[in-house]
N, C-alpha and C positions, 0 to 999 in steps of 0.2 A: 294622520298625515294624508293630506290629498293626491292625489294618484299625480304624475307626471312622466311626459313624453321626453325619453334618454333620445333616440333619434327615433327615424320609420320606425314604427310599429311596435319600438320596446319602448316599457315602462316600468316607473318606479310604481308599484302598491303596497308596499310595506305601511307597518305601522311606528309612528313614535310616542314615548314616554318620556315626557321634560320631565316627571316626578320620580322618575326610579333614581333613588340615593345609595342602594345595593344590589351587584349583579350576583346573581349564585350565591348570597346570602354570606357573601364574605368579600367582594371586590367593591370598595365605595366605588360612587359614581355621582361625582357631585354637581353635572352638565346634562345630565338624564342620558340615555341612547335613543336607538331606533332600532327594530327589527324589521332590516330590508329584504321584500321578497321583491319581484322580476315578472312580467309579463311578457312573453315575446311573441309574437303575432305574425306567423308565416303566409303563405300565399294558398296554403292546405292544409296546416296542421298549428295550433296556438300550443305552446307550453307555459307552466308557471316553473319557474325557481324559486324554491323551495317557499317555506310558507313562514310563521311565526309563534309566539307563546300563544297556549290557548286560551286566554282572557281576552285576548284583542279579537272574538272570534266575529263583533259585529261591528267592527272599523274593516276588517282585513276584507268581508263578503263587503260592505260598501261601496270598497272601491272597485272592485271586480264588477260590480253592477255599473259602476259609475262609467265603466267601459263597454258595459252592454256584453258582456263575457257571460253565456249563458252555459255556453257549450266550451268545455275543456280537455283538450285531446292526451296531453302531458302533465305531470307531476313532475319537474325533477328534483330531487332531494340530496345535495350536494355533502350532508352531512345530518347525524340522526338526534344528533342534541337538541332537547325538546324547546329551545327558542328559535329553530330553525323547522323543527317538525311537527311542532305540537297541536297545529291545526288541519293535520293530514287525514287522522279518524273522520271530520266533521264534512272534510273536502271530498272524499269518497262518498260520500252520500250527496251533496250537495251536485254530485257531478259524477255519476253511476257512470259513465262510458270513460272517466279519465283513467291512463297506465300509467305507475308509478315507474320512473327510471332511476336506477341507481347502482353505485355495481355492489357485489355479493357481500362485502364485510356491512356493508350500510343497509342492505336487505335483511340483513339477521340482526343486527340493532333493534331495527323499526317493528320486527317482526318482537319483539322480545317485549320490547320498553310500550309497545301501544298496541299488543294482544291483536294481529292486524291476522293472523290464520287464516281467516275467511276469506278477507283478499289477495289469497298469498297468489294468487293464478292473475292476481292484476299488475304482475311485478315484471317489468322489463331488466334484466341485469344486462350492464355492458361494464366492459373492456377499458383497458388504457386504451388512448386515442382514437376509439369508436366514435361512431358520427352518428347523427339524427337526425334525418331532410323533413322539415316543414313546409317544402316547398322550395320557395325562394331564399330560405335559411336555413342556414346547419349549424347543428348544435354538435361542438368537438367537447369530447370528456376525458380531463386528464388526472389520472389519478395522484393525489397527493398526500401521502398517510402522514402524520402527523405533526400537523400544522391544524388542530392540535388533537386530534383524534385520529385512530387507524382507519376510521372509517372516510375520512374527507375525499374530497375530489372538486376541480376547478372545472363549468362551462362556461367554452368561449362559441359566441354566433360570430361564425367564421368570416362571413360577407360585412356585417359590421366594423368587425375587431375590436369588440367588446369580448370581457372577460370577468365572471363574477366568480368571488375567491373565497366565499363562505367567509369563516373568520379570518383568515388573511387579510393584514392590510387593513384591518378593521378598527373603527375608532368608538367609545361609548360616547359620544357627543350629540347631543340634541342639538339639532342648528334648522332653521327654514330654510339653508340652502340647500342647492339639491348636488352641489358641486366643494370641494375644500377647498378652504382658503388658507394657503400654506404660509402665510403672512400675519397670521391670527397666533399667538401665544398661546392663550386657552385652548385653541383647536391641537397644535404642538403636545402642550402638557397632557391632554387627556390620550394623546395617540402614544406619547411614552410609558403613558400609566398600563393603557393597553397591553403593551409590546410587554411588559414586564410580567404582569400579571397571566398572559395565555400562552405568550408565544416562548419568551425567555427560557421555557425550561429545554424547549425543543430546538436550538440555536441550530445544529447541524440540520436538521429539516428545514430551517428560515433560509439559509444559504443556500440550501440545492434549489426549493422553491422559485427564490427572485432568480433563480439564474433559466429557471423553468420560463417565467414571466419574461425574461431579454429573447428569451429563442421566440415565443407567442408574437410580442411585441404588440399588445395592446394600444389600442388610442384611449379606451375607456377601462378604469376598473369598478365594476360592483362589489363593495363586500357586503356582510352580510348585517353589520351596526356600524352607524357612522356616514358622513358625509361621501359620495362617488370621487374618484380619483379621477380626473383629465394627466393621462400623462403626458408629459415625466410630471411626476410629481414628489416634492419634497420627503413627504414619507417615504416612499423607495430609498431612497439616499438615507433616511436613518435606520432604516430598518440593515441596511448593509453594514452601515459602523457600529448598529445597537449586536449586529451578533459575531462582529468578528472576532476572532478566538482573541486578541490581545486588549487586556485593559485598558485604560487611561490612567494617567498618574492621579490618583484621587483614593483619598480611605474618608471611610464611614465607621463614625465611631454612632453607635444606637444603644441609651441605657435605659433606665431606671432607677434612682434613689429613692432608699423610704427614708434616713434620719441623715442625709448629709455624706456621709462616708463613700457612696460610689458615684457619688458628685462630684465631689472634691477631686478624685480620682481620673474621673474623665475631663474636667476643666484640667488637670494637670499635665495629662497626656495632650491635650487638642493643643494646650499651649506649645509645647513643648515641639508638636510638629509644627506649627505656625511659624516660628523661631527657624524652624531649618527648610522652611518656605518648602513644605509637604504640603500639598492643597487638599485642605479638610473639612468634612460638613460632620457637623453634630446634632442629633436629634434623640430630643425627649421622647420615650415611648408610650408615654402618659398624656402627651398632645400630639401625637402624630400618627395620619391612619395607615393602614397598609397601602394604599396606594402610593401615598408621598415615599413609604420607606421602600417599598420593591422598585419605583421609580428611579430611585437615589441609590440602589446598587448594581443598576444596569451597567455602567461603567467602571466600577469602582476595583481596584487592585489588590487593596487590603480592607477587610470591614472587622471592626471590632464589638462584639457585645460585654455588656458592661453589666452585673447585676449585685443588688444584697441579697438578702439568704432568708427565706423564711421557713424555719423548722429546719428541716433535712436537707432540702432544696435552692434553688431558684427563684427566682421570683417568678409568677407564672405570664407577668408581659416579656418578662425578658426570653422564654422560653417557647412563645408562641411568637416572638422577631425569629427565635434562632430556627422554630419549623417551617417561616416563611420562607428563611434566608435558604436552606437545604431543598424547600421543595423548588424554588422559583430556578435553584442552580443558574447564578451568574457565573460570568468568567472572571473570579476573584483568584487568585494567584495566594493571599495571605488573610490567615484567621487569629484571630486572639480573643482571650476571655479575662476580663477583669474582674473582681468584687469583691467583696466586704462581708464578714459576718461577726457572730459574737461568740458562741461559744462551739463553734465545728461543727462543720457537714463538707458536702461533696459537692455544690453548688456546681463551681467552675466544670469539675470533672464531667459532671451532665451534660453542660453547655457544649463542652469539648463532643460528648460522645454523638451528642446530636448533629453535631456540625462536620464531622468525619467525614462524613459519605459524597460532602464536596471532595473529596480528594486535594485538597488547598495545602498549602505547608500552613503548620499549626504554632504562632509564633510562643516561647513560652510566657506564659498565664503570670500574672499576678494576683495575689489570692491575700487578702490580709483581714487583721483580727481589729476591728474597731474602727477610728479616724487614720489617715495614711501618716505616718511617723519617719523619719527618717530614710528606712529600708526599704519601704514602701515608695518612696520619691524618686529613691536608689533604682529602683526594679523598672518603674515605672521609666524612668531617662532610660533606663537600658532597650527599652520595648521601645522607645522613638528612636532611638539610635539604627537599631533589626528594622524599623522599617523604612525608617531613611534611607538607608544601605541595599535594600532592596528595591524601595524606588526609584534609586538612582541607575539601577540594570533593567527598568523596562524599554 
């Protein structure tokens, strides 16, 4: 990605990837990202904001030269996650005079995860709301633990009212713009898929955060993947209704069938709330990635997994939906576990025990032996019934 000028004397240098279709080897990413780093250029002192993965390590010096950046006075290091740090070992030699700024939980990270001992006396640690004169710019440091690590922290250059947010605010979106365009769809979808995937788990830190970002009052946001924010901007606004503690009237029914039987079961149920005008998405787990499905429970009030039984067990898609559902912790209000086996196990009971630790009311389970028969119809109306009745009190 070619370097560009955010205003005076700050830049974008980061790198982008249109090819990466997995982040952390488990979040599709079907628009690629970018890993943005920051150059900001005082009237006595130049810092970098933070740096990038370390493959990109001859795009990332590229553009630094492309600047004519020989000489680097600051490292700031906003957060120690190796797509944000991982070309910091290589930056210390390439720039023997640069101090690493960061405060203390993010010093012992970096110190840990990239055997950095040697330069441990190159380490500047500050403080919440510490400053850092560059001259004719100041760099203010807010600390923000997790959004979505302990270690994070926000730099805003004060005299600008710019503010880069690390992964806050952050989108995986490959785009040539250097600006969002909050009228773009795809740009939307992939900033939801985001929010779900890193931020969701940590709602109460999203909340204090943005309220963090009203008091700053940014004109510009940097994060640290994805398109620059001009604010106001639309994502603000979802990132406030993606984490506030009350649902939307919506359930997520997510299965698997291997011979028909928990098919049958979930077409039965989705009908059944359709009929009592419950607004319902249903998704195959067998054609759907995790990001469509953590997407799709951002909002949702009630989600149901749906599985057959193989051996003793679960199905194992059905059971790596339910460790999605429990790790990403939405604010679902209602749980349920449907399925089908043939001759006895503990399927549902798993589902159940894995999905506890939401703390969710656990609606009771239908659990049956072959095709749904009669009782199974029976049980099954009775579970649209519990959650009609509940959706009817959000």
């Amino acid at each position: 990605m070619a370097t560009r000028e955010i205003c005076d004397r700050i830049y974008s240098v980061g790198t982008i990837d249109w090819d990466l279709r997995y982040f952390d080897a488990i979040m599709p990413t079907p628009r690629g990202s970018s890993y943005n780093a920051y150059l900001v250029k005082g009237s006595k002192k130049t810092a970098l904001i933070d740096t990038c993965k370390p493959n990109d390590e001859a795009d990332f010096i590229t553009n630094l030269m492309h600047l004519e950046q020989h000489v680097l006075d600051y490292i700031v290091v906003d957060h120690a996650e190796q797509d944000h740090s991982g070309l910091l070992p290589l930056l210390l030699e390439v720039y023997p005079c640069a101090k690493i700024v960061t405060n203390e939980i993010c010093k012992d990270l970096l110190l840990a995860m990239h055997h950095l001992e040697e330069a441990e006396e190159r380490f500047i640690t500050i403080g919440d709301k510490e400053t850092l004169s560059l001259g004719d710019k100041t760099l203010k440091f807010h600390l923000t633990p997790w959004v979505h690590w302990p270690d994070t922290m926000f730099t805003e250059v004060v005299e600008d009212r710019i503010l880069f947010t690390t992964d806050f605010l952050g989108t995986h979106y490959a785009a040539p713009a250097l600006y969002q365009d909050d009228e773009n769809p795809d740009y939307l979808e992939a900033a939801k898929r985001y929010y779900a995937a890193i931020m969701m788990p940590f709602q109460s830190s999203v909340q204090k955060h943005l309220e963090l970002i009203d008091e700053i009052g940014p004109k510009i946001i940097g994060p640290s993947h994805g398109p620059l924010l001009k604010m106001p901007a639309k994502i603000f606004d979802l990132y406030r209704d993606w984490s506030d503690d009350n649902p939307k009237n919506l359930v997520i029914v997510a299965y698997v069938s291997m011979h028909g039987s928990t098919e049958l079961m979930t077409k039965f149920l989705v009908d059944e709330l359709v009929q009592r005008e419950v607004p319902v998405q249903q998704y195959n787990l067998l054609e759907t990635d995790t990001g469509v499905l953590g997407s799709a429970i951002v909002d949702a009030a009630t989600i149901i997994v749906a599985t057959p039984t193989i051996l003793f067990g679960p199905h194992p898609v059905a059971v790596n939906a339910a460790y999605l559902i429990r790790a990403l912790r939405p604010k679902v209000k209602h749980l349920g576990v449907i399925g089908s086996y043939g001759w006895g196990t503990n399927a549902v009971n798993y589902l159940g025990e894995v999905l506890a630790p939401l703390g969710a009311e656990m609606l009771d389970s239908v659990y049956i032996k072959g095709h749904p028969d009669d009782e199974a119809i029976k049980a099954l109306h009775a579970m649209a019934d519990a959650i009609e009745q509940r959706h009817k009190m959000l």
